[in-house]
Structures are given as C-alpha cells and as structure tokens.
PAMARPA-578481 format. One record per residue (C-alpha): residue number from 0; residue in one letter; chain; y, x, z negated. Coordinates in pm, whole numbers, plus 32768, in hexadecimal, padded with zeros to 4 digits. Example, Ala and Ser with C-alpha at 12.3 -4.5 7.8 and 13.67 -1.06 7.14 Angstrom:
> i_aa_ch_py_px_pz
> 0_A_A_7E3E_84CE_7CF4
> 1_S_A_7F96_8557_7D36
***
This chain:
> i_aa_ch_py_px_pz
> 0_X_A_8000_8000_8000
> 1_X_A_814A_808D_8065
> 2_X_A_823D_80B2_7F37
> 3_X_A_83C3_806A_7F9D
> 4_X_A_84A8_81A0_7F69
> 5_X_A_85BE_80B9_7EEE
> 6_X_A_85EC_802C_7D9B
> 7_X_A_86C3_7F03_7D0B
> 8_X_A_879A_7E6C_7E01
> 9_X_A_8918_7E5C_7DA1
> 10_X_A_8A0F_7D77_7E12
> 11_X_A_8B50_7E03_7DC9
> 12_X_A_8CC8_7DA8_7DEC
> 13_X_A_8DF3_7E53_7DB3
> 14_X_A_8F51_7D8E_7D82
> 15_X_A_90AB_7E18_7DD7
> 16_X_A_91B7_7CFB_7E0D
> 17_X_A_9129_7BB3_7E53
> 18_X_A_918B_7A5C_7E45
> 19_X_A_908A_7935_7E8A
> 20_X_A_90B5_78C8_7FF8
> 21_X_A_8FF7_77B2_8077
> 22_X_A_902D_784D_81CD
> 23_X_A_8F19_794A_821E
> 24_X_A_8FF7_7AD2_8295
> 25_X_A_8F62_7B96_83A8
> 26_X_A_8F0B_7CF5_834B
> 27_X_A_8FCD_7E14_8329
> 28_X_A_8EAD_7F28_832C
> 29_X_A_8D79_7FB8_82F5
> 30_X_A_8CEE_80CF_8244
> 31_X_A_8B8E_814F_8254
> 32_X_A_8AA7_8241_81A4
> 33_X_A_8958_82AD_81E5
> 34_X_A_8909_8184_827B
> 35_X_A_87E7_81EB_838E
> 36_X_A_8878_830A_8440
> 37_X_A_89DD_82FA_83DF
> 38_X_A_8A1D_83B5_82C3
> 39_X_A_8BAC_835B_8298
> 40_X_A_8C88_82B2_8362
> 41_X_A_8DD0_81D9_8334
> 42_X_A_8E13_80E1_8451
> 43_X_A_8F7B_8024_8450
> 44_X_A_8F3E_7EAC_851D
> 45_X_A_9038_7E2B_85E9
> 46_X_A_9098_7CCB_856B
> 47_X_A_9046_7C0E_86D3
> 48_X_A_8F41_7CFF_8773
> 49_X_A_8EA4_7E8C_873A
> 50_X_A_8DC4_7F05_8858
> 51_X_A_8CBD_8021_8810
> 52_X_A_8C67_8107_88EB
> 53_X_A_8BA1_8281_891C
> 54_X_A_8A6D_82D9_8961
> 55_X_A_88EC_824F_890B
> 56_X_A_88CF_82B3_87A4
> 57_X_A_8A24_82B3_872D
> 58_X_A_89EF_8194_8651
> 59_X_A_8A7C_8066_86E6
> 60_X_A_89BE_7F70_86B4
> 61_X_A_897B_7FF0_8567
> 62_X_A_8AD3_7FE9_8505
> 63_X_A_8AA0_7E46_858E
> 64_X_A_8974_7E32_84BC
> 65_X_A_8A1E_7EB9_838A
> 66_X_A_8B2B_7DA3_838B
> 67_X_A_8A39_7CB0_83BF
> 68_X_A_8984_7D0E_8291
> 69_X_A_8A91_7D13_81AE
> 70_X_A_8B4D_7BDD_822A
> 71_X_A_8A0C_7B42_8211
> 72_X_A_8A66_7B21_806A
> 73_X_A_8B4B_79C6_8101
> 74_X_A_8A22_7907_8183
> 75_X_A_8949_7985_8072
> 76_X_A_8A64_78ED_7F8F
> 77_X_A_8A79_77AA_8041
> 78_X_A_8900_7797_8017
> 79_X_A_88AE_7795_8163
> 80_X_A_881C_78E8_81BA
> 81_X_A_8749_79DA_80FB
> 82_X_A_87D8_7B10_8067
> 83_X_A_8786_7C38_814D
> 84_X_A_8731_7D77_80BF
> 85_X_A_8735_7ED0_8121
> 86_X_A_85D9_7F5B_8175
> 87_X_A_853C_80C3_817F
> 88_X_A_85C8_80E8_82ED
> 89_X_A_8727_808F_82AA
> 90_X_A_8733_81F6_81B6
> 91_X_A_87A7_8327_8295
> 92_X_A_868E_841F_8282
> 93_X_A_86CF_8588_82B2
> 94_X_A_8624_86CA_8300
> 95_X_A_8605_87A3_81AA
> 96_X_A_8607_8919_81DE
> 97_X_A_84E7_89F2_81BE
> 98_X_A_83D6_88E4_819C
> 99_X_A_828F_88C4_825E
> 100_X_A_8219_87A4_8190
> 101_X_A_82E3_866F_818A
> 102_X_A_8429_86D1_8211
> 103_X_A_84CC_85BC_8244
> 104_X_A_8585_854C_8106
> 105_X_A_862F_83F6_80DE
> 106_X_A_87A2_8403_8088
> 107_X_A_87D6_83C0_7F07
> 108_X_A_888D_825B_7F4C
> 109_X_A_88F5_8158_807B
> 110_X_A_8A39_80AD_806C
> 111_X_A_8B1B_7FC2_815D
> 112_X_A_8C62_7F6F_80E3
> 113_X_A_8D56_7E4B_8195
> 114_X_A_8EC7_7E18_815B
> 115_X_A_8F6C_7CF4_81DF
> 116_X_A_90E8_7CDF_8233
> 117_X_A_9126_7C17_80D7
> 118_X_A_90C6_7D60_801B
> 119_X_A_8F50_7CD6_7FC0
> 120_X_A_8E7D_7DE9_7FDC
> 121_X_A_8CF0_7DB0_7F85
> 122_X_A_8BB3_7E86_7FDE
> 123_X_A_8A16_7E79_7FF2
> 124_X_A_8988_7FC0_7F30
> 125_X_A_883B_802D_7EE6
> 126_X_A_87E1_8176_7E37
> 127_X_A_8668_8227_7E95
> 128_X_A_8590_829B_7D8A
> 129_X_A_85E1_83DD_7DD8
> 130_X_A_872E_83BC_7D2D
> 131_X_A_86A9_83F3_7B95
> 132_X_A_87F3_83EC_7AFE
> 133_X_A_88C6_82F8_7B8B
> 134_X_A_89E2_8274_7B0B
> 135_X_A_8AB2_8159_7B80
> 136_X_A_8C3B_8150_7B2D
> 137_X_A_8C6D_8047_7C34
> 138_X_A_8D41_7EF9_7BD2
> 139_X_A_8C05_7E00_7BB6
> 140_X_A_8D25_7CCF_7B73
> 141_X_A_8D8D_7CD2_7CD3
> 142_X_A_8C27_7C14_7D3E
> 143_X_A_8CC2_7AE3_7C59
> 144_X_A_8DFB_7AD0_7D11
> 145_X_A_8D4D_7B01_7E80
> 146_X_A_8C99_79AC_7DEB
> 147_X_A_8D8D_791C_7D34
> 148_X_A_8E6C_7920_7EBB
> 149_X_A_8D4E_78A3_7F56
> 150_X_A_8D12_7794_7E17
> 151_X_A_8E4E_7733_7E47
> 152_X_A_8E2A_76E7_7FC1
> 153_X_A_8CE5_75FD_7EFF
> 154_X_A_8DB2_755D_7E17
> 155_X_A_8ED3_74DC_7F0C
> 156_X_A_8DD8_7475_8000
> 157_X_A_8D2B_739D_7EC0
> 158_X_A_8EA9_7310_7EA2
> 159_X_A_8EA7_729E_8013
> 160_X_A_8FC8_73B1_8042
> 161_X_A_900C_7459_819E
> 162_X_A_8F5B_7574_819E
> 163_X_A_8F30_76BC_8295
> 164_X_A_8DAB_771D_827E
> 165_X_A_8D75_7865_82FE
> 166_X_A_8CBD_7875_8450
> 167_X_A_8BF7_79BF_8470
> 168_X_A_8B1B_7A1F_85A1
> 169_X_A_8A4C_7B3B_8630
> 170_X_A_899E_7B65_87A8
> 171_X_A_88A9_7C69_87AE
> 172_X_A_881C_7D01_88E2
> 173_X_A_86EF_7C08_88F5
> 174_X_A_87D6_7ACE_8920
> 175_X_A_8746_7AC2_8AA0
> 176_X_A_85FE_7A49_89E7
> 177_X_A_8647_7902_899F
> 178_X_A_8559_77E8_8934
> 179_X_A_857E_76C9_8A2C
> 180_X_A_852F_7532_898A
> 181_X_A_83FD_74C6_8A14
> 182_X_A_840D_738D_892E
> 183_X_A_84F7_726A_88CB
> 184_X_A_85F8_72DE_87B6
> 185_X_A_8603_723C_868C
> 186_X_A_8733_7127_8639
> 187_X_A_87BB_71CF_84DC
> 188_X_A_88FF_7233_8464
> 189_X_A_89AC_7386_844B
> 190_X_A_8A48_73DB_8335
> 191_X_A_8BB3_74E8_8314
> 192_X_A_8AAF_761E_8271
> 193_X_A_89AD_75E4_83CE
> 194_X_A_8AD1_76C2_8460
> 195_X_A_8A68_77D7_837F
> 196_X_A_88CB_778A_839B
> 197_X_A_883D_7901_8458
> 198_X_A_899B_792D_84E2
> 199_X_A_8956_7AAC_8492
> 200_X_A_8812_7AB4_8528
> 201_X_A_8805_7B42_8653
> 202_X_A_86B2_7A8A_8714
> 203_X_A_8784_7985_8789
> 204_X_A_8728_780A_8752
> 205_X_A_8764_771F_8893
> 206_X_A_86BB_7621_87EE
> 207_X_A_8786_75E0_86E0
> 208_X_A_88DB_75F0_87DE
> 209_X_A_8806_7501_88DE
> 210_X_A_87CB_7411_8793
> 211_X_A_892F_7408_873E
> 212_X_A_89A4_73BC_8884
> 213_X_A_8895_72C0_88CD
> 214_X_A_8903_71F8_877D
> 215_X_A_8A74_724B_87E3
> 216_X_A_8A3F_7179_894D
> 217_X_A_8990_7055_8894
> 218_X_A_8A86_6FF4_87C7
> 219_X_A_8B71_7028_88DF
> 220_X_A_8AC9_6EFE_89A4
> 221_X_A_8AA0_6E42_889D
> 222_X_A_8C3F_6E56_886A
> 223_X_A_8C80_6E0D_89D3
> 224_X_A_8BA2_6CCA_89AD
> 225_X_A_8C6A_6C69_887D
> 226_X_A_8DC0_6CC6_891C
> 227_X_A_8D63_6C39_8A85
> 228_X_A_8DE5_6D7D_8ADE
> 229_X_A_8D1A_6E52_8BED
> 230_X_A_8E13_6F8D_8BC3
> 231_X_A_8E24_6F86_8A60
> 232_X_A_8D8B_70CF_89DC
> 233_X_A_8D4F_7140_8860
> 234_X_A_8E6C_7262_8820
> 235_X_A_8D6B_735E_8797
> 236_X_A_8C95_7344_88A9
> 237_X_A_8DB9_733B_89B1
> 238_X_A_8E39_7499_8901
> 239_X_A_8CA8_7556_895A
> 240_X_A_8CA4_74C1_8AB8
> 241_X_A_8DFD_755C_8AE0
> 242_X_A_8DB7_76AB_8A38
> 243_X_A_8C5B_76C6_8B3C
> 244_X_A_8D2C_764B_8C52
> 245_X_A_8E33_774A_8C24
> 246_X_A_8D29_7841_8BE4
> 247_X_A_8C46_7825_8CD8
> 248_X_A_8CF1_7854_8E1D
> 249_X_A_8CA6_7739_8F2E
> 250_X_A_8BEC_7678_8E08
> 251_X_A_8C3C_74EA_8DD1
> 252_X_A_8BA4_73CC_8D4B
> 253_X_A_8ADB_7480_8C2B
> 254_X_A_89E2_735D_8BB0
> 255_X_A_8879_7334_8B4A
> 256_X_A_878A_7270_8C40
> 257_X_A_8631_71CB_8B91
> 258_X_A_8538_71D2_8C97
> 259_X_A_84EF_72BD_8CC4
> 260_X_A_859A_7325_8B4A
> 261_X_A_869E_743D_8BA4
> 262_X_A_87E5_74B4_8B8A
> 263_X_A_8896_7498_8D04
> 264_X_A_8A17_7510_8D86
> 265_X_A_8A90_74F7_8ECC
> 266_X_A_8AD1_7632_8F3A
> 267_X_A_8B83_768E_9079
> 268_X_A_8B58_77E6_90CE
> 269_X_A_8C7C_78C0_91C8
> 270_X_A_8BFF_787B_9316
> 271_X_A_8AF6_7765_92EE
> 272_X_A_8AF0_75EA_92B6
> 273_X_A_8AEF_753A_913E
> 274_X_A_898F_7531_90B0
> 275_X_A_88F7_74CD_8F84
> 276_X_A_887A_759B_8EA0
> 277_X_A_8772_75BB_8D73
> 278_X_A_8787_76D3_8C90
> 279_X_A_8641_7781_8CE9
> 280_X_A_86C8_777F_8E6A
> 281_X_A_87EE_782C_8DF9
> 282_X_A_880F_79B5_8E47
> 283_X_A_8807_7A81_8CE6
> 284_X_A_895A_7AB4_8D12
> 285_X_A_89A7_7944_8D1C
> 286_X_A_88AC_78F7_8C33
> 287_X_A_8906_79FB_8AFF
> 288_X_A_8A85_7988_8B01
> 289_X_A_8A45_780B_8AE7
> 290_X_A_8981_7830_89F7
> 291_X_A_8A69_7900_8926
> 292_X_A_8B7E_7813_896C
> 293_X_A_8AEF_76CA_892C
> 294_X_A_8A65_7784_87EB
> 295_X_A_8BC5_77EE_878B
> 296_X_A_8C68_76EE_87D6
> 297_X_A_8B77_75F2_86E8
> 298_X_A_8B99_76B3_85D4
> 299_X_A_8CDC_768D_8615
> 300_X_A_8CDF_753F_862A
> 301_X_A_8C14_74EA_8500
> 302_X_A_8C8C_75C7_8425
> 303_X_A_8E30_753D_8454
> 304_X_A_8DD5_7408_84FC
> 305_X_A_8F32_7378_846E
> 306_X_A_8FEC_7465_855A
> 307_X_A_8F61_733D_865E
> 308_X_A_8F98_73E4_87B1
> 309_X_A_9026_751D_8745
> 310_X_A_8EE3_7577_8677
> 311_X_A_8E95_76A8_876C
> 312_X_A_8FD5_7751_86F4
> 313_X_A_8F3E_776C_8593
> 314_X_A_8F4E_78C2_84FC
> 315_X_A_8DEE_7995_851D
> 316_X_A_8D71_7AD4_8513
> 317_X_A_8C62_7B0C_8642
> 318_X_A_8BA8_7C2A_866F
> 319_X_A_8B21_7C7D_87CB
> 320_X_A_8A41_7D87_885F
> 321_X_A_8A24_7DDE_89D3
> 322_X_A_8B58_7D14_8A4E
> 323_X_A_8B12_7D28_8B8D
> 324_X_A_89A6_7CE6_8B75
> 325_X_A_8925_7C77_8CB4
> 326_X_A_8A8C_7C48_8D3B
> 327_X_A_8AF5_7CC8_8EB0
> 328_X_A_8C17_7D9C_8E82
> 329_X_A_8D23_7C91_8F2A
> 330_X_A_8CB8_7BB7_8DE4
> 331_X_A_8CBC_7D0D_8D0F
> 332_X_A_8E4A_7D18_8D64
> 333_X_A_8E62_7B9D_8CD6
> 334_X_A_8D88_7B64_8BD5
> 335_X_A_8E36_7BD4_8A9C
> 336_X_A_8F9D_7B5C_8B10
> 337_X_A_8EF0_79F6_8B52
> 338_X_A_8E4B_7A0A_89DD
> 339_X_A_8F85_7A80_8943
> 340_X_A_9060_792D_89ED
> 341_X_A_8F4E_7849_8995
> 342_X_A_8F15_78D0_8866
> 343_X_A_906A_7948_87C9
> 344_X_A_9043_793D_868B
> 345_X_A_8ECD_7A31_8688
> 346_X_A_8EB4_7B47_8613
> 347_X_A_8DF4_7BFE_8723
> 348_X_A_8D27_7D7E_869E
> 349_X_A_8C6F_7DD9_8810
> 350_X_A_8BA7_7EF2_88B7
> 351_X_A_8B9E_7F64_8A30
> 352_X_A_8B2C_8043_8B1C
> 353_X_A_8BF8_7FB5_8C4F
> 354_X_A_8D37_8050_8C9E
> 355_X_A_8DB1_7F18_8D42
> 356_X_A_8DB8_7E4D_8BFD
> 357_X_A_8E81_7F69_8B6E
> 358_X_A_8FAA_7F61_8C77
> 359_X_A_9006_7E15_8C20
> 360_X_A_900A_7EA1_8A7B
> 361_X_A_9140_7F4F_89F6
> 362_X_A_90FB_80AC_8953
> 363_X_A_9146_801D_8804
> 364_X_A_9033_7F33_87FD
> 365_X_A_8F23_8043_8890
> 366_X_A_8E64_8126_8794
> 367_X_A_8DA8_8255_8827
> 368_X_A_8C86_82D7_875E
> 369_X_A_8BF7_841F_8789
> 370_X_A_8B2C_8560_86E9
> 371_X_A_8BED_86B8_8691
> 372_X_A_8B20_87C1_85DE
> 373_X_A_8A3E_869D_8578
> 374_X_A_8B39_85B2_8500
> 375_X_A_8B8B_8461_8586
> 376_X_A_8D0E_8441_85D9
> 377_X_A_8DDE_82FF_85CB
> 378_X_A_8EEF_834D_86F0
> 379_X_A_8FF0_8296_87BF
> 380_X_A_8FE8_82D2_894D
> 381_X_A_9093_83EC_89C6
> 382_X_A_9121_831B_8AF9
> 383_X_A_9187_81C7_8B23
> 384_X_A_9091_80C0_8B79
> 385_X_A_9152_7F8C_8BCD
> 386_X_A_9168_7F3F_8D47
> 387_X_A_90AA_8085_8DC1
> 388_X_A_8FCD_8112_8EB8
> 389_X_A_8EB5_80C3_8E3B
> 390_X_A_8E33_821E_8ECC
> 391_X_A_8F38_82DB_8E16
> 392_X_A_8EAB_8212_8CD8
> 393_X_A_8D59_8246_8D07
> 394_X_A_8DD6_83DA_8D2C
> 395_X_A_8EDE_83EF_8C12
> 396_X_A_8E5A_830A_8B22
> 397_X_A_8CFC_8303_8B23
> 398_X_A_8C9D_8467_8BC0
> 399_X_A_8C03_8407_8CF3
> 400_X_A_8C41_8497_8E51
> 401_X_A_8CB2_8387_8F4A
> 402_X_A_8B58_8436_8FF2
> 403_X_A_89FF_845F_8F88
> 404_X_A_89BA_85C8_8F3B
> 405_X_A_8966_86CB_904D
> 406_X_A_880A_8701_8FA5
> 407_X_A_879D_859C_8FC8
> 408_X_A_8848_8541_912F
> 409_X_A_8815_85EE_9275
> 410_X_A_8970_8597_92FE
> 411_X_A_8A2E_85EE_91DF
> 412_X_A_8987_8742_91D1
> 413_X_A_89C1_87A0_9359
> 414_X_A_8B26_8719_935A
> 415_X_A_8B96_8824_9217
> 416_X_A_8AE3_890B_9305
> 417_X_A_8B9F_889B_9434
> 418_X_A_8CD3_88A4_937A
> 419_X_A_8C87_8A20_931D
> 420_X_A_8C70_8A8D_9473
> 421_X_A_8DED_89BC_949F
> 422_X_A_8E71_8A7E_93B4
> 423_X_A_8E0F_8BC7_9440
> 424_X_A_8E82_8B5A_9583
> 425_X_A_8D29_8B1A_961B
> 426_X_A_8D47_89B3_9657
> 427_X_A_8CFF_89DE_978A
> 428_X_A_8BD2_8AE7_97A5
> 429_X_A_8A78_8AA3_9818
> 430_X_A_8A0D_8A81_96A7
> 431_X_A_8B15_8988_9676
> 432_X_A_8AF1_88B2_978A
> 433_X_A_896C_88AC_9748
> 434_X_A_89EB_882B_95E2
> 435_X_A_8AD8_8739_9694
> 436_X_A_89BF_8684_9750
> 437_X_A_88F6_866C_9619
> 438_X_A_89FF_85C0_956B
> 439_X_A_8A55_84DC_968E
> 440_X_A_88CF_846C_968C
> 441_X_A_8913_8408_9544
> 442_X_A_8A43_8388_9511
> 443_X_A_8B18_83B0_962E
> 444_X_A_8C3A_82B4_95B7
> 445_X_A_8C8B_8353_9465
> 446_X_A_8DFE_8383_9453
> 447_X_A_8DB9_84FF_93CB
> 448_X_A_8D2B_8544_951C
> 449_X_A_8E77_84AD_95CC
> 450_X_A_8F56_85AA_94A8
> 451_X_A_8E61_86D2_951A
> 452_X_A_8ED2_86AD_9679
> 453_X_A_9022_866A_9645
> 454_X_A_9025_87CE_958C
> 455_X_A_8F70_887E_9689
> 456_X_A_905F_8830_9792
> 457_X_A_9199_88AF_9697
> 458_X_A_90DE_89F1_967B
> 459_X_A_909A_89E7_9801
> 460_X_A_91FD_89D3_9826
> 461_X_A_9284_8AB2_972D
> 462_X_A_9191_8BED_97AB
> 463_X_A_922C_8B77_9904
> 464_X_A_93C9_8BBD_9885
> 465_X_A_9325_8D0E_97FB
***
C-alpha cells in the first residue's frame, strides 16, 4: 500500500484590509511554491484578461490548475463541491546530490497563495513528512473571515436580498470530449449554487448545459401559450442564445430538437448555404466553443438570474487552457476579443501557443514564462503584441523562426546555402544556379526567391560601374 508523503491538510488565510463585500473581486495575483515543478513564482493578473505563454513545460497549465484548486475553497463553502487536496504529485521533487539510492527528494512543503483586488489574500498548504520540525506562524483567523464573506453572501440570499454569487469556471484541454444526451432530460429546477456545481472541473459536462437549456425552452412555450405571444422569449434564455450567436460566427437559431434528442443551430458558413446543425456534426472547433459558451453563459444565468438579460455581464473568474484549441487561425485573431465583449465583466487567466491570438492582446495582459539556469521566470514581452505580424510575434515573442529549422526542412537548408554563395558574389555560378533549380522545384513562388534575384541583379550592376 502506497503511504502519501503529505500530512494534515491546512487551509489557511491571511487578512490585511477587508471589508465584507457581497460582490465577489477578481484577483490580483498568484504566488506559488513547490507546487509540481515550480518551485517559486509570483504572477500579477490583469483584472479583465492574462494570457500565458512559453514553451511545453513551463508550467502553464499548472499555474491554471493551481487557481483552480485554491478557488475551489468557494464551492466547497457553498456546499456544492468537494474540497480538493493536494496529492503526492502536486510536491516539486528534486534531484539530491550525491545519491544513487532514492534521489529524488520531495520539497519540504506545497503552497498556493491568491490575493484578490479587495486585499483578501488566502492559500492551500500542505507540509511532507519530511519536514520534522515544522512550525506554523501563519494567521489561521483569516479562514473565518474568507467564510464569514462568503456566509454573508448566505445570509442575504436567506433575507431575499440582491445578491452577486461568484461565477467561477475552468476549460481544460479535454473540453473537445464532450458527452452528447442520448436520453430525454429530466423536468427539475436549478437552483443559484448549480452555477458553482464542477465549474472547476475541467472534463466538461454537456449534459448538464443541454438539461438547462432543454428546461429553459419548456417553460418558454409554455409562456408563449399563456401570453398568446409567438415572439415572446424568457430573458435568461434570450441572453445564452445571444452570447452563442455572437460567439459562434455564422451561428443562429441555437435550440434543442427531440427526435432525434439533440442540440441543433443554424449555422451558415462563408461561402455556403444555411444548414442545420447538431453538435456532433459540428467541426471541433465549432463544437469546443459552444460548448464553453452555453456553459458560461448558464452559470451565468443561474447564478444572477435577477440581472434578467444582462446576466452574461456578471462578474467571473474563467480559467482556460489551449485558447485556440481546434480554432483556424482567422478565428484565433477573434476569439478572445469576442469573449471579452460578450463577456465584460470575466475575468479571463488563458494559455496559447498561436501567435495570432496574441496580436490582437496588448503586452500588458501577456505573461511569458521561461527557464534561466533552471529557474522559471515570470516576464513581460520584449515587443509589442497588439496589432502585429503575427510572424514577427511568433519570432520576438515566442522564439520561433518565421521558418522551420534548416535541419528538419530541405528548402530552408539549400536557400541559407544559396544565400551564402549571394553573399560571396556567386549567385550566379554553376553551384548556384544548380541550387536555384532545386529551390524552384520546391518552392518556386517564395517571395525570398523574388528578394534573391532582385539582389543579384544590384550586384550585377554594381561589378558593371566598377
């Protein structure tokens, strides 16, 4: 039987100036230690939207999971979600020197500390057994008055007072696999704390969305039969069609169809006629940002329902990995400017790999993450971002020529050697032209080929005035 390396679990909570706010504040920052292979790092959040970027293994989606975890102590409050614990893979582990047998060694405690822009800072800390003589000088009062916020929220709501609840969501990399209803929902009713129910898990639950929305549309008819009214439409449900609609470019109509059961848009695509739609016909791309949206947007919905249509611009946090999974790169250019004006209020914490997402993101709102002498580093670009190339981006930002490297790609590697013989005024040797007609068989309309010749004839024409 294995034996966990961590003992006791602490919550703990430390208090600088705070007042009790029914109104949930976005998060000022992040600080991390130890926590799988980050040993320290401090991460300021932009209030509206932070996008993560470097390299596979920097720690970006660990940094996602990490808030997760610890703003997981609000649904665990509200009774809705388990509390989530650290586990023997969340401690960094390190090499110790000098050891054949069992050198790795756990680090001697895990901790995530967040800090939200009302000055409420609270973190999720485990020490390992390693760690004999701990001692703990941390404030363990400021876990009453993270509850005694969120009690308060309880208490209001109890006294039938307008209340914000806090809307909290993360999208992991596996929200492509989604669980399509094969059977007839059940009629039942929602309550405000269903907004938080998994909303930090990241195996994303169509179902429950599909339910919602299925409910949503029957007591819609059931009001235009009362009301004699065949436009009337319930103001909760008319706020999701409009945040998919606006989402989904081309989409209309979203609606659920009964036989067969599924959830339909019409969906007119650049270039082709109006068709209709089910959710497995969908392309991933299609597919993985309805799904977020409708989810989104019905938490939203239930959790501030007496916002009425504006319930979308409720204030969340949402955490989202990959944004521009399965996305073509005219959509990557779109995607977080749409989610940001249908959204305004969100809180958005993101990771990419796609330049094109980050020309339409101002420098202050990108972090880049990266490894020096074994260290990760929290940096700002060393460019700006907003409105780019997205060449010069994927160069200056993120590291990567605009060409795959000469090793790996025949062209690339005969056109640095055509470019040699250019430069030593060979262009147009036998060797060179040989090169030439290599590179035309290839790829005879690259616009380096067209700068190549334009310099050969300068050169022709300079040796010509010597």
């Amino acid at each position: 039987m294995r034996i966990s390396v961590l003992s006791t679990f602490k919550t703990v909570l430390s208090l600088s100036t705070y007042t009790i706010n029914p109104k949930f504040m976005k998060l000022k920052s992040i600080t991390i230690e130890n926590f799988r292979a980050i040993e320290h790092i401090h991460l300021p959040l932009h209030q509206q939207l932070t996008v993560l970027v470097g390299e596979n293994g920097t720690g970006k989606t660990s940094i996602l999971d990490a808030i997760s975890l610890v703003l997981g102590e609000i649904p665990h409050h509200f009774q809705v979600q388990k509390q989530r614990f650290f586990d023997d893979n969340d401690i960094r582990q390190y090499l110790k020197p000098n050891q054949s047998k069992n050198p790795l060694e756990y680090a001697p405690y895990v901790r995530v500390q967040l800090e939200n822009r009302a000055g409420l800072t609270w973190h999720y800390e485990s020490q390992t057994k390693q760690l004999k003589d701990w001692k703990s000088d941390l404030n363990l009062n400021g876990l009453n008055e993270l509850h005694k916020h969120l009690d308060q929220m309880i208490f209001d709501l109890n006294d039938s007072k307008i209340v914000e609840l806090p809307v909290l969501a993360y999208y992991g990399m596996n929200r492509d696999s989604l669980i399509i209803p094969k059977n007839e929902p059940l009629y039942r009713e929602f309550d405000r704390f269903e907004a938080l129910k998994n909303a930090l898990n990241i195996t994303p639950d169509f179902w429950t969305v599909f339910e919602w929305f299925f409910a949503q549309e029957n007591l819609e008819h059931r009001e235009k039969f009362e009301r004699q009214d065949l436009d009337y439409q319930l103001t909760l449900l008319k706020a999701v069609r409009h945040a998919i609609c606006r989402m989904i470019p081309g989409a209309s109509h979203p609606r659920t169809q009964m036989q067969p059961l599924r959830f339909v848009v019409d969906l007119e695509i650049e270039g082709a006629k109006k068709d209709i739609l089910s959710l497995e016909q969908l392309s991933g791309g299609y597919r993985v940002m309805l799904s977020l949206v409708m989810d989104l947007a019905r938490r939203m919905a239930l959790a501030n329902d007496h916002h009425s249509e504006h319930a979308i611009e409720s204030e969340a946090i949402v955490l989202i990995d990959e944004i521009d999974l399965h996305l073509h790169p005219k959509w990557q250019q779109r995607v977080l400017v749409d989610l940001m004006k249908t959204f305004p209020n969100t809180q958005f914490i993101v990771t990419t790999h796609s330049a094109p997402v980050l020309t339409t993101v101002k420098s202050e709102n990108i972090v880049v993450l990266y490894y020096k002498s074994g260290k990760l580093i929290v940096s700002s670009p060393t460019s700006n971002t907003y409105g780019a190339q997205a060449g010069r981006v994927l160069n200056e930002i993120m590291g990567v020529e605009q060409r795959p490297p000469a090793e790996f790609n025949e062209f690339t590697h005969k056109l640095e050697q055509y470019r040699q013989f250019i430069q030593r005024d060979e262009g147009e040797g036998e060797e060179a032209l040989k090169l030439r007609y290599q590179l035309n068989r290839l790829s005879a309309s690259d616009p380096e080929l067209l700068k190549a010749d334009m310099e050969i004839r300068r050169r022709r024409v300079l040796r010509r005035k010597a």
